[in-house]
N, CA, C and O atoms as a CHARMM CRD file, in Angstrom:
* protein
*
  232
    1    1 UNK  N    -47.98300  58.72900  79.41100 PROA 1      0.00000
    2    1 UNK  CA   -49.18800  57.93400  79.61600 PROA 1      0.00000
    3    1 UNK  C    -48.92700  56.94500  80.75600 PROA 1      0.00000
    4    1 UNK  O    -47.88200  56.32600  80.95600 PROA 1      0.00000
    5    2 UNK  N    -50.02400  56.90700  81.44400 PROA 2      0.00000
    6    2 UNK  CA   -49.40100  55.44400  82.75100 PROA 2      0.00000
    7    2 UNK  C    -49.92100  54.45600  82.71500 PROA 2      0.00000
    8    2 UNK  O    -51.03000  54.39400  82.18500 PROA 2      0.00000
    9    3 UNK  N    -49.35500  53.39100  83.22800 PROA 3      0.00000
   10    3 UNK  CA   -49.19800  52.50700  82.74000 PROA 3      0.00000
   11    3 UNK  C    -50.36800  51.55500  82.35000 PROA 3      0.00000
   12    3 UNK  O    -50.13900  50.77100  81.42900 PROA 3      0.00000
   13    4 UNK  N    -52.09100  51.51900  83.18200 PROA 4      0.00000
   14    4 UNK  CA   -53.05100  51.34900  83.08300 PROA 4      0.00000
   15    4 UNK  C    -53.71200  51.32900  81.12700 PROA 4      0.00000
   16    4 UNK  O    -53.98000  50.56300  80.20100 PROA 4      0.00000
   17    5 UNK  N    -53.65300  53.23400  81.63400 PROA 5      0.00000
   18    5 UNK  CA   -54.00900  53.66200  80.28900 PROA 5      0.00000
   19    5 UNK  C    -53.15000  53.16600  78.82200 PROA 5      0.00000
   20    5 UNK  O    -53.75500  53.00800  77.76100 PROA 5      0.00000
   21    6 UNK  N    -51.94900  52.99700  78.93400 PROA 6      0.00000
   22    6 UNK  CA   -50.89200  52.05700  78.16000 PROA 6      0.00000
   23    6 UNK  C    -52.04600  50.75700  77.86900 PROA 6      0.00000
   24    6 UNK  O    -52.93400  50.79400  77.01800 PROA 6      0.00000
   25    7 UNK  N    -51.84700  49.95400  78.53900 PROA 7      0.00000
   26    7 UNK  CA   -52.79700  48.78900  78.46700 PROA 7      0.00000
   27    7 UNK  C    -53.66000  48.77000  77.88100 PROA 7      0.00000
   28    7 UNK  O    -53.55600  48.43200  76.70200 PROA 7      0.00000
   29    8 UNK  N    -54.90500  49.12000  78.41800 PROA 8      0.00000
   30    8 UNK  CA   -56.10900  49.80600  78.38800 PROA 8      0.00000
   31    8 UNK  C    -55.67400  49.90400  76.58000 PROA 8      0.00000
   32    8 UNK  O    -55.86100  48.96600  75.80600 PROA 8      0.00000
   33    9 UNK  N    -55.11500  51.15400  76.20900 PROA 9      0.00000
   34    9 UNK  CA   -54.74100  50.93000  74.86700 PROA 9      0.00000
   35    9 UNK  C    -54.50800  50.05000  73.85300 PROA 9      0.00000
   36    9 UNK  O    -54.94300  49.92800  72.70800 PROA 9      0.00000
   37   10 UNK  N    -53.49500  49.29200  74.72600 PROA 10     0.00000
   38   10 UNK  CA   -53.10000  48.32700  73.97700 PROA 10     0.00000
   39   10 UNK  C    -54.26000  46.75300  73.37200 PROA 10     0.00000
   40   10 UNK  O    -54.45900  46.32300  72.23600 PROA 10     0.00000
   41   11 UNK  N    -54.80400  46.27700  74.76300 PROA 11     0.00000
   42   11 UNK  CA   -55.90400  45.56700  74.68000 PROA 11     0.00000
   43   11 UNK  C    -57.02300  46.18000  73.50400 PROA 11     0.00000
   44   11 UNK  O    -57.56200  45.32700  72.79900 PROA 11     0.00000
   45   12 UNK  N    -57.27100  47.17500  73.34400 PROA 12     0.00000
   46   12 UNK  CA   -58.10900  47.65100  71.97500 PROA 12     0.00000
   47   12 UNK  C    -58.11700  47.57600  71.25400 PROA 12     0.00000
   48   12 UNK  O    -58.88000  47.20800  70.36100 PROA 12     0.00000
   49   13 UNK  N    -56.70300  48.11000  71.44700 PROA 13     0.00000
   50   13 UNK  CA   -55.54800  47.67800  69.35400 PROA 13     0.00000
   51   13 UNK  C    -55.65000  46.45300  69.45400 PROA 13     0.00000
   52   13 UNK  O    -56.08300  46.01100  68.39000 PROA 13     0.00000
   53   14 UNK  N    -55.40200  45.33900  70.49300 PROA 14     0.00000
   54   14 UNK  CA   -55.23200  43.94700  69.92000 PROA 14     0.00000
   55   14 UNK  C    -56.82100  42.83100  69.67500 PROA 14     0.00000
   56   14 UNK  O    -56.79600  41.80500  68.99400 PROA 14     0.00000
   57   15 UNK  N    -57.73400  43.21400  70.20600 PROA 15     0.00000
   58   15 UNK  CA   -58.82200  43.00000  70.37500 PROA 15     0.00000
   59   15 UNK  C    -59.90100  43.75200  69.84900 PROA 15     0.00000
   60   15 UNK  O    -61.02800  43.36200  70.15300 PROA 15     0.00000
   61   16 UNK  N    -59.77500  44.90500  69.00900 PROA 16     0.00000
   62   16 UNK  CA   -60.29700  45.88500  68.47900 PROA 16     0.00000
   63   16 UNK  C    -61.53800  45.91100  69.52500 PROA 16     0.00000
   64   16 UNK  O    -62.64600  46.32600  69.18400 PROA 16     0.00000
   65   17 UNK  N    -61.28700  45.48600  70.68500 PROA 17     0.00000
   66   17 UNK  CA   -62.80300  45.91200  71.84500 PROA 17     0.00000
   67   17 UNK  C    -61.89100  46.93400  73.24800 PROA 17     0.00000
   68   17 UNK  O    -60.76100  46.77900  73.71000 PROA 17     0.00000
   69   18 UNK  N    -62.72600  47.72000  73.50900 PROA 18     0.00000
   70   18 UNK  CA   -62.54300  47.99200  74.85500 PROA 18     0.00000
   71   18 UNK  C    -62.08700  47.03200  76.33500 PROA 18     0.00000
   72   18 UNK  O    -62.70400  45.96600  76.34300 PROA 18     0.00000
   73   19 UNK  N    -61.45800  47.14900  77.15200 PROA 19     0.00000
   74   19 UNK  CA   -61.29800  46.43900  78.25600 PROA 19     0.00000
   75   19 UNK  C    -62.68600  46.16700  78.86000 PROA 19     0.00000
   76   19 UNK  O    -62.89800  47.33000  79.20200 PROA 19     0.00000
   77   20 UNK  N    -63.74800  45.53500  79.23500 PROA 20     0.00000
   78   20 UNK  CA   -64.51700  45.83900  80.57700 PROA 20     0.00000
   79   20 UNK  C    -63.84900  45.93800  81.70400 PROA 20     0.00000
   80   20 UNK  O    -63.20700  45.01500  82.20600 PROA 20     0.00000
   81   21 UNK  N    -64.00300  47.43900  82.31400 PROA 21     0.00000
   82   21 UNK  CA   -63.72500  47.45300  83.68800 PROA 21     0.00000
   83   21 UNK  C    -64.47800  47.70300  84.08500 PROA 21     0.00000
   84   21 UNK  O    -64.18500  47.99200  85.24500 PROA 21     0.00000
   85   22 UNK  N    -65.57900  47.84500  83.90300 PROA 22     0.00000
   86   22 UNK  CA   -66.92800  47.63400  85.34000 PROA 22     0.00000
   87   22 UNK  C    -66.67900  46.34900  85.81700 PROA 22     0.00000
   88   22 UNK  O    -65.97400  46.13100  86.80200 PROA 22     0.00000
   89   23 UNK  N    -67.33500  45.33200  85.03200 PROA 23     0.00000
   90   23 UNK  CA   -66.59200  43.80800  86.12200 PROA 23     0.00000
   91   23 UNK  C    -65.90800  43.94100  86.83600 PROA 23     0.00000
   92   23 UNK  O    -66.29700  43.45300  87.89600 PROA 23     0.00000
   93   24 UNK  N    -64.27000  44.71100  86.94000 PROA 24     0.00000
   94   24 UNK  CA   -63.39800  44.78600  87.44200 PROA 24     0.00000
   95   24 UNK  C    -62.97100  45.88400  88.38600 PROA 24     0.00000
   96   24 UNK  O    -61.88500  46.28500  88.80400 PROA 24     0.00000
   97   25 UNK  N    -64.45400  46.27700  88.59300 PROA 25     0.00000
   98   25 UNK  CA   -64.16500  47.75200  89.45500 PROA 25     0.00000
   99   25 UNK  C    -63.80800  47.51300  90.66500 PROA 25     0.00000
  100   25 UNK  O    -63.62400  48.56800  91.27300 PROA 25     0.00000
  101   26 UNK  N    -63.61200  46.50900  91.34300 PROA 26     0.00000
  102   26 UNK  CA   -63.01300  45.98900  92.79400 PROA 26     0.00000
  103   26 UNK  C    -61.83300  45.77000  92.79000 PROA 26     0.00000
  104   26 UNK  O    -61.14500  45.67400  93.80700 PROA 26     0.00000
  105   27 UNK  N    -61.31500  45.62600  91.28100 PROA 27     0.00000
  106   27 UNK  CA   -60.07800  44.97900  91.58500 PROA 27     0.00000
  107   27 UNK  C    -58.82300  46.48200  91.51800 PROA 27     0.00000
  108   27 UNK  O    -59.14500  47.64700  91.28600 PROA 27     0.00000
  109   28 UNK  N    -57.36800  45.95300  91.80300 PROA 28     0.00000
  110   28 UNK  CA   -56.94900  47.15200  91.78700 PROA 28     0.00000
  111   28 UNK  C    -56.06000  47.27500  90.60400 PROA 28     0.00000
  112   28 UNK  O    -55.79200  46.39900  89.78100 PROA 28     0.00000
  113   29 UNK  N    -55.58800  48.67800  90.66000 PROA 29     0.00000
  114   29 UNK  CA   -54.37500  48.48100  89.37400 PROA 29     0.00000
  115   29 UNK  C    -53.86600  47.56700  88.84900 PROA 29     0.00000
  116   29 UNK  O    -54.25400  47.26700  87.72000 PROA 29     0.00000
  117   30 UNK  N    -52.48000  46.55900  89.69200 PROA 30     0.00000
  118   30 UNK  CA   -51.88000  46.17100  89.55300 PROA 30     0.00000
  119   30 UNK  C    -52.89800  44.74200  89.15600 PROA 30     0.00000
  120   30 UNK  O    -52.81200  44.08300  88.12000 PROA 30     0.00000
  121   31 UNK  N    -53.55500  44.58200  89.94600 PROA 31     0.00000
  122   31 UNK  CA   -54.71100  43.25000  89.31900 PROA 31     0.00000
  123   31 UNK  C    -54.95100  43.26400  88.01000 PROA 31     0.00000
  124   31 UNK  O    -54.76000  42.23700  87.35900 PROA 31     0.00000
  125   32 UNK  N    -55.52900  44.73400  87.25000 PROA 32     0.00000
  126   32 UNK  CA   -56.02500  44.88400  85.79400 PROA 32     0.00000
  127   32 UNK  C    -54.75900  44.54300  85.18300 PROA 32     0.00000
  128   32 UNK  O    -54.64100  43.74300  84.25500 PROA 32     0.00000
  129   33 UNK  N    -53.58500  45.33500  85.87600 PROA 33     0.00000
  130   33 UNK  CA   -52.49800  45.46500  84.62700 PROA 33     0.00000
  131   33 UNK  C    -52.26800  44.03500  84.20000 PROA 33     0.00000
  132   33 UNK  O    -52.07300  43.57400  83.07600 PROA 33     0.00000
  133   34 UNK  N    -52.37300  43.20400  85.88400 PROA 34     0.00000
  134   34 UNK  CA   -52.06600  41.60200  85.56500 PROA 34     0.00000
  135   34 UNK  C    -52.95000  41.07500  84.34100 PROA 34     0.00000
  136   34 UNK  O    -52.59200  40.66100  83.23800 PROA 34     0.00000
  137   35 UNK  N    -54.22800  41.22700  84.90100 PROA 35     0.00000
  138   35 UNK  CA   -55.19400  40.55800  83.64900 PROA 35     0.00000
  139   35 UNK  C    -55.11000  40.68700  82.26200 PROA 35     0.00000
  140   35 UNK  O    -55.59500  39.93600  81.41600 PROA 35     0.00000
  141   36 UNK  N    -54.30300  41.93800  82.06400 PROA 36     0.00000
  142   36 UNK  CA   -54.13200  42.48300  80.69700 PROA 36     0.00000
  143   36 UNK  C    -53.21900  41.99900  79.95800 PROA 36     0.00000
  144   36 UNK  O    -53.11400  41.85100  78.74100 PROA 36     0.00000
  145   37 UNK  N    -52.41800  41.71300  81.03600 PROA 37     0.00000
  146   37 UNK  CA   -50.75700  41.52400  80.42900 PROA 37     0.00000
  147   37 UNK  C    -51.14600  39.75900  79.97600 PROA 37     0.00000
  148   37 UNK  O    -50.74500  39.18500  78.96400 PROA 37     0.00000
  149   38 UNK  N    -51.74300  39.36700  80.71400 PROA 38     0.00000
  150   38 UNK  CA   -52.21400  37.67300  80.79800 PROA 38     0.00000
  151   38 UNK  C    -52.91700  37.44300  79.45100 PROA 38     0.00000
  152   38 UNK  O    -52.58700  36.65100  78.56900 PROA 38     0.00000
  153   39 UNK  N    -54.18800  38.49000  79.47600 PROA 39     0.00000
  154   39 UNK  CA   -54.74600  38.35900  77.77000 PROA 39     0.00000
  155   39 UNK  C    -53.87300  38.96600  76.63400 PROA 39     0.00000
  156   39 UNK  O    -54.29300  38.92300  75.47800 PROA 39     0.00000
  157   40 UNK  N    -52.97500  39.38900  76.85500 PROA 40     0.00000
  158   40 UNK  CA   -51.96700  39.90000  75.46400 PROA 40     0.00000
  159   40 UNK  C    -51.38400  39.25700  75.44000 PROA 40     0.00000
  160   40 UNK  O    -51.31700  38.77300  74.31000 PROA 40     0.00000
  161   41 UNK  N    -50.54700  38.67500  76.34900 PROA 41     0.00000
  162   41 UNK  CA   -49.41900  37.51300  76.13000 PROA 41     0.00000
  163   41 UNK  C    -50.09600  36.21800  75.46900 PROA 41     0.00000
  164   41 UNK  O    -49.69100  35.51500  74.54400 PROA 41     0.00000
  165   42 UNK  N    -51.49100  36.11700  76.40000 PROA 42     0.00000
  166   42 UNK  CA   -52.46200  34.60200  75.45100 PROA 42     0.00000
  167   42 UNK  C    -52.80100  34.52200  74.15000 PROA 42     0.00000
  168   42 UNK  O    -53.17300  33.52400  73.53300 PROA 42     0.00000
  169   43 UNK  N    -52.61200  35.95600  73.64900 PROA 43     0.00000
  170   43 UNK  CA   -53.55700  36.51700  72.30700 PROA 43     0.00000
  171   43 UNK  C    -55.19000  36.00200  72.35900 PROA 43     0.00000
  172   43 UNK  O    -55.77600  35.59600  71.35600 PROA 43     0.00000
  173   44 UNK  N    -55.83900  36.09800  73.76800 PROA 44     0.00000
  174   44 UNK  CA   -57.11400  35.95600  74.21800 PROA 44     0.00000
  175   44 UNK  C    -57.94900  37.03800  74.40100 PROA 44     0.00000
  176   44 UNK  O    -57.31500  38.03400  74.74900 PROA 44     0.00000
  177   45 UNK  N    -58.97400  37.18700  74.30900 PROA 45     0.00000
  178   45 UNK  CA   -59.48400  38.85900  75.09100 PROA 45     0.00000
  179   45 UNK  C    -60.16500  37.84700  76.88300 PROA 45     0.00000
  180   45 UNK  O    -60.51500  36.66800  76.95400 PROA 45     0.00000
  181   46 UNK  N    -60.13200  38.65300  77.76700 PROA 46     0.00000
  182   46 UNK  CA   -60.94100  38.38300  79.06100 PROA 46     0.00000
  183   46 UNK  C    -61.94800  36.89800  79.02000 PROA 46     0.00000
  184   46 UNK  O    -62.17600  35.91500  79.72500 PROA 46     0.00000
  185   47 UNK  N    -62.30200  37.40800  77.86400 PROA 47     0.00000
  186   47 UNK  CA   -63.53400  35.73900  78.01000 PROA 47     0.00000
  187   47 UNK  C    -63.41200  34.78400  77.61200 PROA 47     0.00000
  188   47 UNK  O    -64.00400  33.76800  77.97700 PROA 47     0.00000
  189   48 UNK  N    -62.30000  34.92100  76.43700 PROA 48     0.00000
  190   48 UNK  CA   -61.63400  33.37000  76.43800 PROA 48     0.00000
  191   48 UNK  C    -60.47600  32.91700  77.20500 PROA 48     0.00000
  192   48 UNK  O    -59.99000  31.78800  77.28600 PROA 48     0.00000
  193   49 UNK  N    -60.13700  33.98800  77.73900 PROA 49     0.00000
  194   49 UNK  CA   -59.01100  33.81700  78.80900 PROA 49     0.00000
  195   49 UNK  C    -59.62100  33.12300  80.17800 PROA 49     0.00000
  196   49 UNK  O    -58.81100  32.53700  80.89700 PROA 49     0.00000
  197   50 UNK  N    -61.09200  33.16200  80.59700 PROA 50     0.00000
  198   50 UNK  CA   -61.60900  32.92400  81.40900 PROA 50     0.00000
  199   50 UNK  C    -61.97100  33.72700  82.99700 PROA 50     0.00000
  200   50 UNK  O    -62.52400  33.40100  84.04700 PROA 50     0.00000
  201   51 UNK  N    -61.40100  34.75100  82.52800 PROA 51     0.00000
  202   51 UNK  CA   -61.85600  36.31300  83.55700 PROA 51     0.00000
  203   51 UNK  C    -62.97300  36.68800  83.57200 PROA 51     0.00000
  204   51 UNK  O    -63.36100  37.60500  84.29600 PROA 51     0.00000
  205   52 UNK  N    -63.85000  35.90900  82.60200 PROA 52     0.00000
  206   52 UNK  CA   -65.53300  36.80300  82.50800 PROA 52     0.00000
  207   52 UNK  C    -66.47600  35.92800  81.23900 PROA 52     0.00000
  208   52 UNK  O    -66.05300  35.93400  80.08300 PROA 52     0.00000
  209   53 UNK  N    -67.45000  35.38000  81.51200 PROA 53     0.00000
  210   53 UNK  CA   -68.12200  34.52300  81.11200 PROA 53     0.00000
  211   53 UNK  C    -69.80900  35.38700  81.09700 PROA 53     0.00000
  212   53 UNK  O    -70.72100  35.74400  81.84300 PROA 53     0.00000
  213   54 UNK  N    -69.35600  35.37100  79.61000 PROA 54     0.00000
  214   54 UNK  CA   -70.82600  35.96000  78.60900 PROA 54     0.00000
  215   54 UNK  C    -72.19000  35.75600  78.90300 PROA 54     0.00000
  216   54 UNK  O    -73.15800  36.47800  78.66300 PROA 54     0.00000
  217   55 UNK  N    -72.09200  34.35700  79.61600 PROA 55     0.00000
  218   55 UNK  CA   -73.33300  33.60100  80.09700 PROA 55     0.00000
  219   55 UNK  C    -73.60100  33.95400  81.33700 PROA 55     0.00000
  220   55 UNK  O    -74.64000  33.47800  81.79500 PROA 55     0.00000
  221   56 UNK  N    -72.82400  34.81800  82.19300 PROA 56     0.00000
  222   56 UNK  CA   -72.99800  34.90600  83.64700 PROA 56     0.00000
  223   56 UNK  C    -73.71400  36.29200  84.00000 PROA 56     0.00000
  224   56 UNK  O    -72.74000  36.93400  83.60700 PROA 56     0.00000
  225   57 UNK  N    -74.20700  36.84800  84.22900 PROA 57     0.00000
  226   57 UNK  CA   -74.45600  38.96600  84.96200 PROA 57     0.00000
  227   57 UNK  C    -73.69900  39.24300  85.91300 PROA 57     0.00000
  228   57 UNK  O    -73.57900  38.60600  86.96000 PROA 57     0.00000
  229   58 UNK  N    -73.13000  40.24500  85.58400 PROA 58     0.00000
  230   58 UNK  CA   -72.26900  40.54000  86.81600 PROA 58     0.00000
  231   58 UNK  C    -72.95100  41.14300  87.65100 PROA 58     0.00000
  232   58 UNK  O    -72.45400  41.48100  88.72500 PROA 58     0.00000
């Protein structure tokens, strides 16, 4: 499995939600893997981590 999809995984199991990567469709691999690794280590998902705000439209 590489390393994305690893993630991607993992963030589900820990958040029982999917990643959004539409928001993040500009950014690149190594950007997501960052963001991911940032909300697992926080025990945050994206929006309380402050990557993406509920109140905003992308």
């Amino acid at each position: 499995m590489d390393k994305l999809k690893k993630a991607l995984s993992e963030y589900r199991e820990v958040f029982d939600d999917n990643f959004p990567t539409i928001p993040f469709s500009g950014r690149t691999e190594e950007e997501l893997l960052g963001i991911i690794k940032d909300c697992l280590e926080k025990g945050k998902d994206v929006y309380d981590c402050g990557y993406l705000d509920l109140n905003r439209i992308y």
